[in-house]
N, C-alpha and C positions, 0 to 999 in steps of 0.2 A: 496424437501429440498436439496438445495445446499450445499455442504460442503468445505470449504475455510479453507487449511493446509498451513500456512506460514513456511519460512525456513528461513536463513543466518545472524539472528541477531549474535550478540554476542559485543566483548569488542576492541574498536580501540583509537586509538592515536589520536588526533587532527589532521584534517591533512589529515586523511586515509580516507578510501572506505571500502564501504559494499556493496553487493546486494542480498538486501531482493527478495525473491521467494513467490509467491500463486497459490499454487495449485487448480485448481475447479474439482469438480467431474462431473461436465457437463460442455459443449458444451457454452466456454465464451462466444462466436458470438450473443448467449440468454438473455444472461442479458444486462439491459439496458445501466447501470454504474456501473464500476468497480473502485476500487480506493484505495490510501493508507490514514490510518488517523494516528493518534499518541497522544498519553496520556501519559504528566510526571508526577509526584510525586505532587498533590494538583494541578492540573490545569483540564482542561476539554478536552475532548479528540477534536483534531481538525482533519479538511483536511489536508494530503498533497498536493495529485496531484490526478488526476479522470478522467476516461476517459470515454466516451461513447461508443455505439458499433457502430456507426459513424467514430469517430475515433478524436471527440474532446476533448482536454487535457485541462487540468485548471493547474496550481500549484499555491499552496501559493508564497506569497510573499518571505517569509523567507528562500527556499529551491531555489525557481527560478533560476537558470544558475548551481545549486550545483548538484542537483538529477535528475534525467532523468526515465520517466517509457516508459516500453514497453509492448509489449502482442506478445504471439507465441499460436494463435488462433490454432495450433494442437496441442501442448502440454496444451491446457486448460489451460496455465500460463502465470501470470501475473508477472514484473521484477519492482525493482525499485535499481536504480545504482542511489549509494551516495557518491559520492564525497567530498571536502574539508569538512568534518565533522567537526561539532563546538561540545563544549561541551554542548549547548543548543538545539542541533539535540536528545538528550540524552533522552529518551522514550519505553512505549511499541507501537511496530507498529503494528497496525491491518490491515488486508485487509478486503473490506466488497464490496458488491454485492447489486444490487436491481434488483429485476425484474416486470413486470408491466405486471399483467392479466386480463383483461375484466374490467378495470380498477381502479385495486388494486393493490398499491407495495408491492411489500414483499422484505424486508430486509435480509441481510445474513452475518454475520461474523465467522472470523476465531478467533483463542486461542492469538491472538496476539505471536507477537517472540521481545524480548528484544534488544534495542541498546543502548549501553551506549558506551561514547566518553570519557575519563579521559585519564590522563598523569600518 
């Protein structure tokens, strides 16, 4: 069992940065794809940005040029740096995991960590 501890939400301005943190309790290089997703108030939780352990990125559309993710394969952490923040970036951000055994995924997430964008 993986365990995925987010950090750095909290309350910015229009405008501003954040950089959300995910911790893994193992050895990221394992899991297949890692990634941020996000769920507002009556919507479904989407992708943001997903990486492989290849080292290919996706982002939504909506984030594209704004948010930037990284990974520090020693620190088992995963980063996601968010720039010109809209107040529609405004959600819980989850990090989540999958990893693929003898050919079965298994899924993993974290407690999600809050972003909200208001003036």
């Amino acid at each position: 069992q993986v365990q995925l501890v987010e950090s750095g939400g909290g309350l910015v301005q229009p405008g501003g940065s954040l950089r959300l943190s995910c911790a893994a309790s193992e050895h990221i290089a394992t899991l297949n794809i890692m990634g941020w997703y996000r769920q507002a108030p009556g919507k479904q939780r989407e992708l943001v940005a997903a990486i492989t352990n290849g080292g290919s990125t996706n982002y939504a559309d909506s984030v594209n040029g704004r948010f930037t993710m990284s990974r520090d394969n020693a620190k088992n952490t995963l980063y996601l740096q968010m720039n010109s923040l809209k107040p529609e970036d405004t959600a819980v951000y989850y990090c989540g995991a999958s990893r693929t055994y003898l050919g079965v995924q298994y899924p993993y997430w974290g407690q999600g960590t809050q972003v909200t964008v208001a003036s």
